[in-house]
N, C-alpha and C positions, 0 to 999 in steps of 0.2 A: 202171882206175887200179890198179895194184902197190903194196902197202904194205909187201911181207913182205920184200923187201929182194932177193928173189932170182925166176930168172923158174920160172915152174910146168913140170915136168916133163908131157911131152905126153903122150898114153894113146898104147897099141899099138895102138891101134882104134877105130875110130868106129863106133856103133851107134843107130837110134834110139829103140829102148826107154829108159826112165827111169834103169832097172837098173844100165844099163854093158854094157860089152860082156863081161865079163867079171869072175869074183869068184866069190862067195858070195854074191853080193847076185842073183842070176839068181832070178823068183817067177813065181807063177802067173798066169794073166790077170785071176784078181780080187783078186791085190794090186795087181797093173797100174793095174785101175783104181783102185780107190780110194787110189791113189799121186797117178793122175792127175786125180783127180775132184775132190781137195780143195780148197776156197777157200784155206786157207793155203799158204802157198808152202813146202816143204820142201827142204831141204838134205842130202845126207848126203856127209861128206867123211869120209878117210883121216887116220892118227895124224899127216900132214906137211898136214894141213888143207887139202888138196886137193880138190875138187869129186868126188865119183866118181857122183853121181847128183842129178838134180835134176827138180821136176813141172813142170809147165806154170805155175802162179800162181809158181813162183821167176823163172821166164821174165818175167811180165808185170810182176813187181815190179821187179825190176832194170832190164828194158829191154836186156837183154841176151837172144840168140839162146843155144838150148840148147849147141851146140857153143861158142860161148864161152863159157859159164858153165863147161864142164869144162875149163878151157884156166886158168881163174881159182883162186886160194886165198880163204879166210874175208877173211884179211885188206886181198884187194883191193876187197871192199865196205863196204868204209869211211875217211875219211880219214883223213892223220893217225895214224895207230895210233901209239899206246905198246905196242910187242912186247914189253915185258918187263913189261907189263902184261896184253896178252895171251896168252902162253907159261904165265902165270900164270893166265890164266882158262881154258885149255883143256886146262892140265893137271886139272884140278878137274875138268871135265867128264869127262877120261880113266880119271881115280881113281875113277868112277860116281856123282858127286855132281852131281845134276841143277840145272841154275842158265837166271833166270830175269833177264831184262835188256831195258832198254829202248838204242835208241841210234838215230842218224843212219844210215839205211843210203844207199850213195853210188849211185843209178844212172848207167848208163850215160850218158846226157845229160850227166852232173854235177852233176843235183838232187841235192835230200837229201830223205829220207821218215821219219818218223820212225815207228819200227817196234820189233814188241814180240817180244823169242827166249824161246825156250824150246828148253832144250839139255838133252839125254841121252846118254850113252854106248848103243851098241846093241854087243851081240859075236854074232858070226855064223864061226863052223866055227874058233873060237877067234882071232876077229884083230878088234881094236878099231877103231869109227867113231864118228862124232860124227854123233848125228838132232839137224839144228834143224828147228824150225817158225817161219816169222816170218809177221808179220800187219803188216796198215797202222795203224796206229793214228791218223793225222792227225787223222781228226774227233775220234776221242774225245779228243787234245789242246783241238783247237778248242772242244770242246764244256766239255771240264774250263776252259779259258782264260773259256770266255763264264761258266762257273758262277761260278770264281775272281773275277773282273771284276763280276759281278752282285753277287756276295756282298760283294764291298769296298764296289761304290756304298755297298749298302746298311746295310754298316758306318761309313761317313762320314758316311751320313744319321742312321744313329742315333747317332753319337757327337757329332756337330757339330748337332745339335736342339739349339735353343734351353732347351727342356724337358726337363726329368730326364724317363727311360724306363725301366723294370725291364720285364723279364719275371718273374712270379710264377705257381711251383706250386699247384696246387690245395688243396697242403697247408698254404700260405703261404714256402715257400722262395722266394729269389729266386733266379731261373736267370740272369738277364741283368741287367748296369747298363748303362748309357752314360757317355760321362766328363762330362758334365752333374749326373749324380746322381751320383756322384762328387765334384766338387767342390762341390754344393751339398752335402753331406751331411756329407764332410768324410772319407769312405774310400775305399780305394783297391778300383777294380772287383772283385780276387779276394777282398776284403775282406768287399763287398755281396754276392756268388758263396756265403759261407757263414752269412750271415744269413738271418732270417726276416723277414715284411712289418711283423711287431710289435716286433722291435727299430728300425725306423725312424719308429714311431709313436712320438707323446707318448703316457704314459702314461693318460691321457685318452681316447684316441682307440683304445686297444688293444684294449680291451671291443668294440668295435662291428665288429673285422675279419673274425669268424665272420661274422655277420648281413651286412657288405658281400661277400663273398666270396658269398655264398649267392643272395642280390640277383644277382649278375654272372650266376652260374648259373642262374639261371630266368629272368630274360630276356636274356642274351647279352650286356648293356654299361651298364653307369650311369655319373651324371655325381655327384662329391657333395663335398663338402670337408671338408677332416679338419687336422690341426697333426702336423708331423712333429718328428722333434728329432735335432738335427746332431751330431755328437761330442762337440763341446766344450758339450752342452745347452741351446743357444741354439733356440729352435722360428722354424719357419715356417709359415705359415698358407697351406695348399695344395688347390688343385684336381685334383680324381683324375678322370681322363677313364677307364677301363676296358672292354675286351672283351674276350671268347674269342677266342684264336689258336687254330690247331696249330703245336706247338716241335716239330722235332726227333720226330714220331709222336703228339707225345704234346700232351692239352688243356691249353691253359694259360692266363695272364691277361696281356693287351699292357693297363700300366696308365701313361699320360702325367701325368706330375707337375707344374702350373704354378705359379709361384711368385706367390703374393697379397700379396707384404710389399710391394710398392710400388701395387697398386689400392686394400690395404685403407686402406694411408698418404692415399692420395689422400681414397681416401673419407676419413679420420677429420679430414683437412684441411679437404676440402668438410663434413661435420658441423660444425667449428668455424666456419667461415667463415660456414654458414648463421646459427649461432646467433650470432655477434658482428652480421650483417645487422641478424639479428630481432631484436637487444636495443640496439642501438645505439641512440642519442639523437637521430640526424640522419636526415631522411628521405632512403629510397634507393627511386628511380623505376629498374626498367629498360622499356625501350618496343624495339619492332621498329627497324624503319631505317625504314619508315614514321614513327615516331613516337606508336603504336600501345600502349596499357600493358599489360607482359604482367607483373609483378611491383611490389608494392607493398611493403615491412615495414610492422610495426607503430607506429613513430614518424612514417610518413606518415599513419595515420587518427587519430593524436595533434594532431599539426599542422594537419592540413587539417579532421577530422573526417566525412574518407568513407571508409565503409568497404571492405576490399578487393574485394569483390563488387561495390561501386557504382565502381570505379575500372578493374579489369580492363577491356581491350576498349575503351575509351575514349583519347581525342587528350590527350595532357597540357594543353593548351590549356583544358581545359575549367576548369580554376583560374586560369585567366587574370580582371584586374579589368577587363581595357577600358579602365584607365588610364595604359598605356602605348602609345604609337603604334604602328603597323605599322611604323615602320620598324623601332623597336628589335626585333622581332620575326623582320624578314628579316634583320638584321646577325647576330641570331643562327643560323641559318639558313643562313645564307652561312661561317660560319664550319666549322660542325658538314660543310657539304657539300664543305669543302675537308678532311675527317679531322682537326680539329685540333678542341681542347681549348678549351669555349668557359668564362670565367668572370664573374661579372656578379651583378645582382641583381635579382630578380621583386618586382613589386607585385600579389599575387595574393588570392583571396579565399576563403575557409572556407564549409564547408557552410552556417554562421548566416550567411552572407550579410557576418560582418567581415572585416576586410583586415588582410594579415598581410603583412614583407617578408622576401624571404630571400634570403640568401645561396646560390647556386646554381653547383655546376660541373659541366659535361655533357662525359661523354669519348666518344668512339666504341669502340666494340668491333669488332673484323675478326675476318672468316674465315680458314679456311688457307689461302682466295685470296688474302688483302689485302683485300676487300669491305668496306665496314662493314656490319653484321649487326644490329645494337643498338648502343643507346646509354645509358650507364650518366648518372642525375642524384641527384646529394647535392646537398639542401638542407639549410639552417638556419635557423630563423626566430630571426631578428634585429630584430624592430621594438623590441625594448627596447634595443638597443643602437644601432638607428640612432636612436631618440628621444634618448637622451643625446649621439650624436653632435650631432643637432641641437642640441639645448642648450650645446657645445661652441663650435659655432660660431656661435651667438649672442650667447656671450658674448666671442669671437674680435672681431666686430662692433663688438661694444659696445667693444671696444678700441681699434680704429680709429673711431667714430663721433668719440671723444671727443680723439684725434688732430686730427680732423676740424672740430671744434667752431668752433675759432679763428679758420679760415681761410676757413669757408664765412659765421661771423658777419660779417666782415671782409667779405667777397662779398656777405652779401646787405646792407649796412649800403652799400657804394659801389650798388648799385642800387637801392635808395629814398631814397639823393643825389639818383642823377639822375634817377627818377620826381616825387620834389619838386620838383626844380628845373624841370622839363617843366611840371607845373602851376604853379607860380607865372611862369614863361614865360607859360602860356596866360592870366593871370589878366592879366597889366599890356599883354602884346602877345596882343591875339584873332583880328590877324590871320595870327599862326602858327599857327593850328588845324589845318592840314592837316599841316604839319611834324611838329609838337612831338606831337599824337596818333598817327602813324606809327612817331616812335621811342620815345614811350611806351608801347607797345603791342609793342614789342621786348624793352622792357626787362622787364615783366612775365613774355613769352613764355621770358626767360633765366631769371628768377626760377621760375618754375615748374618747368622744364627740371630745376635746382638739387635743388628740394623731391623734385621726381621720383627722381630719381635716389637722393638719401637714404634717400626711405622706399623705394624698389627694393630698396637694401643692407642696409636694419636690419630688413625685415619679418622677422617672425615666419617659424621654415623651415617651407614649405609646398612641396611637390613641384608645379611648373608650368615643365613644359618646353613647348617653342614653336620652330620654326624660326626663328633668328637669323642674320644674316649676322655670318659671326664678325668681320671686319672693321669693321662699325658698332660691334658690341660693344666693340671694341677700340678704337678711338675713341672713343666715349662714358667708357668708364672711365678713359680715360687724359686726362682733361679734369677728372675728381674726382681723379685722381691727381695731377696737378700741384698740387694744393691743398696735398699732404701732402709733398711732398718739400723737400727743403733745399735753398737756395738755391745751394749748390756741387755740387750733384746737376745733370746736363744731359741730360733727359730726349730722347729721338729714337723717332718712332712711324713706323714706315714698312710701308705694307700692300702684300700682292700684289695682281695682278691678280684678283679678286673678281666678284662673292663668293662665299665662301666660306659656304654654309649649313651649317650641324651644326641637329642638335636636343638642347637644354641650356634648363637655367634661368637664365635673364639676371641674375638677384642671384648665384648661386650662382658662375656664369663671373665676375662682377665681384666678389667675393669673392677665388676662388685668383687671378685676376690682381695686386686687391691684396698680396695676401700674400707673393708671389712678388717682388711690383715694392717694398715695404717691406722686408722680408727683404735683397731687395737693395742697396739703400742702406743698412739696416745695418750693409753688409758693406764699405762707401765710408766709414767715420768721417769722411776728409778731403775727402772730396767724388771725383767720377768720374763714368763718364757710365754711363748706363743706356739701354737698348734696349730696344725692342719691334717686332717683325716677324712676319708671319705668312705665312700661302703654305702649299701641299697639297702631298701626297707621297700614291700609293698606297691612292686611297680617303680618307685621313685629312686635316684639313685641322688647321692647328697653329701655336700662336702661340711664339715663342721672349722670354723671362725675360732680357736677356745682362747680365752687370754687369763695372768691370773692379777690382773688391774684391779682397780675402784670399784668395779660392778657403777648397775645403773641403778638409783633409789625407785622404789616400786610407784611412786606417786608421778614421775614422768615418762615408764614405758611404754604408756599409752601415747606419747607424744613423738616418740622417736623419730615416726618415720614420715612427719609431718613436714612438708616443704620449710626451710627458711628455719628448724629448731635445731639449735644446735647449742650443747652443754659444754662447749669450749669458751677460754675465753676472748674479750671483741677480737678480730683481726685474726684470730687463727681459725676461725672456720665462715663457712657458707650458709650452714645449716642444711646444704643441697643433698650431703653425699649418699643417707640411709634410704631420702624418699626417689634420688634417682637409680639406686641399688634395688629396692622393691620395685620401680618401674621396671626396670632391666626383665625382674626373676619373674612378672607376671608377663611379661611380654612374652615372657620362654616357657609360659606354661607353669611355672613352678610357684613358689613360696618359701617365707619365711616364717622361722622360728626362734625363738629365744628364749632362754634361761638365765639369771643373773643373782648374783648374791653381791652386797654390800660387802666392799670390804675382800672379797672372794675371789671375782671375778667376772668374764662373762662368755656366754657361748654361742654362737649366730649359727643356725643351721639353715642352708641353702638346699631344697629339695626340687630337683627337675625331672621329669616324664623318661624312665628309659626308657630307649627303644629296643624291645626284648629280638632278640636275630642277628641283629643287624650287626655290619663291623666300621666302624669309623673310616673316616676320609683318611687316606695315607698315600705319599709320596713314591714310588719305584724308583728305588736306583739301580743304575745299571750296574751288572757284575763285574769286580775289579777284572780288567783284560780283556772283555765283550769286546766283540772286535764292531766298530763305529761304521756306520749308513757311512759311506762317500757319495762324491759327484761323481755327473761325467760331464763335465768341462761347459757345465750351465753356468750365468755369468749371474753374479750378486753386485747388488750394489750396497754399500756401506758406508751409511751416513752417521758417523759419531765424533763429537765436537773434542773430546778428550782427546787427545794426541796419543799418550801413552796404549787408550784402547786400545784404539781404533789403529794402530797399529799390528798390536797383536793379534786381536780379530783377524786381520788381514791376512798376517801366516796363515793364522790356524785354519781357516777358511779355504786357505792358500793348500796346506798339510793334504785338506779334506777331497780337493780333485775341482775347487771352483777355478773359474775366472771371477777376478774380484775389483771393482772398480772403488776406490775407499773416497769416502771426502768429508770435509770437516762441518760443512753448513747446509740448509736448505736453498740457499739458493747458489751452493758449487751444482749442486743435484740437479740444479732446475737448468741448467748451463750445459749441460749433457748432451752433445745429439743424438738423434731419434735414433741413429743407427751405432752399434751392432744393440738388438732389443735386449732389454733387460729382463733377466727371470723371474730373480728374487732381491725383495728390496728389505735392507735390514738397518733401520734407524730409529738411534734414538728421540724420547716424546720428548724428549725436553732440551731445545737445540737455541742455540745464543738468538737466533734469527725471526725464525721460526718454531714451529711445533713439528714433533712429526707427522702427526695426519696428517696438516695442511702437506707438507712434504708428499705423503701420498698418495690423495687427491690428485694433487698436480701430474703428478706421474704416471698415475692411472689413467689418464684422459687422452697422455701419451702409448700406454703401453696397457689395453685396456684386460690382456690376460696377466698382469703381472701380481706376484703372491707376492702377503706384506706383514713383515713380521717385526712389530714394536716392541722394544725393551726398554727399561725404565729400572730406576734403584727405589723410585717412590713406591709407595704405597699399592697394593696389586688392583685394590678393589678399584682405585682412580684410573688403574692405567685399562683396568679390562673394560673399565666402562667409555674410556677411549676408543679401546679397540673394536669396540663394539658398532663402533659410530660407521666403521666401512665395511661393515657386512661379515666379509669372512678372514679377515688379519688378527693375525697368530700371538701371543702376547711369551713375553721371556721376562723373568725377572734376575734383577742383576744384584748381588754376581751370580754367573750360571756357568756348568765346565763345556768340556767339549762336549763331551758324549750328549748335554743338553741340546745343545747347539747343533751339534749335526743330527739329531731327532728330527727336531724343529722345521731344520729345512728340506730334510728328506720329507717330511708330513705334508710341509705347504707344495713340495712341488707336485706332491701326491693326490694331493686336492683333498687332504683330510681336515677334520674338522677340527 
């Protein structure tokens, strides 16, 4: 390819020597050679830059045959030429000024090679040429391109680390920053280029760079941390990773700077955290996902009184009282294994063997899988404050008993009407004895039913929960509820299909029922109807509260069930009743719900834990006609102060095949002699004199195999925990029939439990 504009004057002669055919340029056979021996490829051309000679390696470079190379000028091996760029570089060469250039050289094919001249003027019998040498240079492009390429990576790598990098002089100069250290530092790289390692230390830390420096050098690299300080004198507290490089020939120090202000944060985080743990007031449990204790604080061996050594490695269970069911135990259980947040309350027990209750909420903790890993428990121990609760709603009780009063007087005042009237029935006509004893013996059965249910409501709060059908429940209370409501109140009880078992306490469910179902007709001044319905959802089985009152204004629902608020006005209320009704229904595992419209109405839905299987606590009676356990002429004694009874008793007793010694007092009882022994001892708890246990104690001391079987009209839960007091006496509650009765003593003299 021609660049020079014009074509090359053709020689007078062809020749195959190197030389030419002709000139001054004609040499000896060992310039010849080493003309033609050279690996560079040589050139020598005339002042019109014409080819007049050329070696074998210009041959191979080009690609061009010798006799066209002299056929060619400079400027046909290359493209493109700027001549007046050229004219100008080879006049420079002409003038004797030796020049040195890199450029595309164009071969034949029409590559390009990228090649390195070296151009001189030679003068030979006084007439000037131009000697180039050129060379391939491609690799060493290649090879500068791969160094170039490497060196960048490896400037990206240093500049884009996450962590400040210096290189540091032996002498403490710094050779190299990175733009990490840079802007941690707060200068600009040529900046760090004329400092020392001790201007970026705190002052503090400046003393020790000899001594770390020295360290580096005897054994080749330490790890150690030191506090730097940034322009504007703010420090950062820094990890220095160091070792010996070679820089540039020379030994020097590659030292990585990691930034500690957000580990040490963390830590001084984790330190407070540990210590609000350890001093906090509330016990904090953590356990594996087993459930397994791997951490206690200090306000758990306050609480419980074990210590963290006796608690590590152990099932949180093991504070367990035993007086909570299994179920409550898998609802808990079930909750935690569905990842959610369980909250509730433990009846648990203390190293001294007392019971304590606490408020308990158990979170899950996950991995950075999602796993749960652990489980975090705050407890609080609460038995001072569930004991005032209870006393709360006792006196909640005591509010409604006395509501109560009028209507149940009035109730039991028409069924000892018609008990009366049944006896004197029997007394003038005898031969209605079959009749008039059948629904006498109903009407008693009601009256009792009545009593029952009272002392159910007003006992003393005792924790005794029990499998109920919440349905009977519901039913049964709304049978004393009608007693209490107003006569423009129109009460509707309507059940699901049942039942529905929870495990609850029967006073305690007939408590927030009342409250709920009072509350609500308070809310009817002029009368409305009232609802009650129940039926399951989701595990939970639930009675609904409905009324069609006031409703509650949406700006104090939030307040409802807040101790001490109540939207009645002064003097008729407590403010106690919704927040001791939420106590009640979280104690039982459950919740509340509500809906309300202004004007409309409102709806409380009470939601408790069924227990899917199972079948409620229920009573056996015996089969009308079962033929009744008698004695065989085992001797009872019979301590009831009522005369009327304890007469009867006496037949019936008498009927059943005992000897029967009867007496009015604890100390007719105690008046007794030692002989003929007594079997079975059957008195009343509650005696003018004495009690009955004290009664029999005393008799037992006497007569140490004697069975004792106490009966009482109070309250069950009081008398069992009586009975409870002498180990194994038998408990009855009154009124009871026969076939009870003679169970009872058949059982005790049975040694049953």
């Amino acid at each position: 390819m021609r660049s020079s504009g014009e074509p090359p004057k053709k020689k007078k002669s062809r020749q195959a020597p190197c030389t030419g055919r002709e000139g001054p340029g004609r040499s000896p056979e060992w310039q010849e050679a080493i003309f033609e021996g050279s690996r560079d490829a040589i050139f020598i051309s005339d002042e019109d830059s014409r080819f007049i000679a050329v070696n074998r390696a210009a041959c191979d470079l080009t690609g061009y045959a010798r006799e066209e190379l002299l056929d060619l000028r400079i400027p046909d091996l290359h493209e493109d030429v700027d001549l007046d760029a050229y004219h100008r570089y080879h006049g420079l060469i002409m003038a004797g000024q030796a020049v040195l250039s890199e450029a595309q050289l164009l071969r034949k094919d029409g590559t390009k090679v990228a090649t390195e001249f070296n151009s001189i003027r030679i003068v030979i019998d006084g007439t000037r040429y131009e000697h180039t040498t050129a060379r391939d240079i491609t690799e060493r492009h290649l090879a500068e391109a791969a160094f170039r390429e490497r060196d960048e990576f490896c400037q990206r790598i240093f500049d884009g680390a996450n962590d400040a990098i210096v290189i540091i002089a032996l002498d403490g100069r710094i050779l190299e920053a990175n733009l990490t250290a840079s802007r941690r530092l707060g200068y600009t790289v040529d900046e760090l280029r004329r400092m020392t390692v001790a201007e970026i230390d705190s002052p503090e830390a400046v003393a020790h760079v000899p001594e770390r420096i020295a360290r580096i050098l005897g054994e080749g690299h330490a790890i150690f941390e030191t506090v730097q300080q940034r322009r504007d004198g703010s420090r950062i507290p820094t990890e220095v990773s160091s070792r010996l490089i070679n820089h540039r020939g020379a030994t020097a120090i590659l030292s990585i700077l990691r930034d500690l202000s957000e580990r040490k944060r963390l830590e001084e985080e984790m330190h407070r955290l540990a210590a609000a743990i350890e001093q906090t007031g509330e016990s904090i449990v953590i356990t594996d996902a087993g459930g397994t204790i791997e951490y206690v604080n200090p306000a758990f061996t306050r609480m419980t009184g074990y210590g963290r050594d006796e608690a590590l490695g152990r099932k949180l269970r093991f504070l367990s009282s035993r007086q909570q069911p299994r179920t409550f135990y898998r609802e808990v259980w079930t909750v935690l294994a569905r990842g959610d947040v369980w909250h509730g309350h433990f009846l648990n027990k203390r190293k001294d063997m007392t019971l304590f209750e606490a408020d308990a909420t158990i979170s899950p903790v996950r991995d950075e899988t999602g796993k749960v890993a652990r489980y975090v428990a705050v407890q609080r121990d609460v038995t001072q404050e569930m004991g005032l609760e209870a006393q709360l709603r006792q006196v909640q009780k005591r509010e409604a008993i006395g509501r109560l009063a009028g209507s149940v007087a009035h109730d039991f005042n028409n069924l000892l009407q018609a008990m009366l009237s049944h006896v004197q029935l029997l007394q003038r006509e005898p031969h209605r004895r079959d009749f008039e004893l059948a629904d006498l013996e109903g009407q008693i059965q009601r009256g009792a039913w009545l009593a029952q249910r009272l002392l159910l409501f007003s006992r003393p709060e005792t924790a005794r929960r029990e499998q109920l059908d919440l349905n009977e429940a519901v039913r049964g209370a709304s049978k004393l509820l009608r007693r209490l409501l107003r006569e423009n109140i129109i009460l509707t009880v309507t059940t699901g299909d049942g039942p529905f078992v929870i495990d609850a306490d029967g006073g305690q469910l007939d408590q927030v029922l009342m409250n709920l179902a009072l509350n609500a007709a308070d809310a009817m001044p002029t009368g409305g109807r009232l609802t009650i319905r129940t039926g399951r959802a989701n595990g939970m089985a639930w009675f609904d509260v409905e009324d069609t009152g006031t409703g509650v204004p949406k700006e104090i629902c939030d307040k409802l069930f807040e101790p001490f608020f109540t939207t009645k006005p002064a003097g008729l209320g407590t403010g106690l009743g919704l927040s001791i009704v939420q106590g009640i229904v979280t104690g039982n595992g459950g919740r509340i719900e509500m809906q309300t419209e202004v004007n409309e109405g409102t709806t409380f839905r009470v939601l408790l834990p069924e227990v899917i299987g199972a079948q409620a606590s229920a009573t056996v009676a015996p089969a009308p006609g079962a033929a009744l356990p008698h004695g065989n002429g085992e001797r009872v004694l019979l301590v009831e102060d009522e005369t009327g009874a304890r007469e009867a008793l006496r037949e019936i007793l008498i009927s059943l095949g005992y000897e029967v010694t009867a007496v009015g007092s604890g100390a007719d009882a105690g008046r007794l002699p030692f002989e003929p022994v007594v079997d079975v001892l059957l008195t009343d708890i509650m005696l003018p004199d004495v009690d009955g246990v004290s009664v029999a104690r005393g008799l037992l001391d006497r007569w140490p195999n004697l069975k004792v079987i106490l009966m009482s009209g109070y309250s069950e839960d009081e008398a069992q925990s009586r009975a409870a007091e002498l180990g194994g006496a038998r408990f009855l509650q009154k009124p009871f029939g026969v076939a009870a009765l003679a169970a009872e003593i058949r059982a005790a003299l049975m040694g049953g439990a």
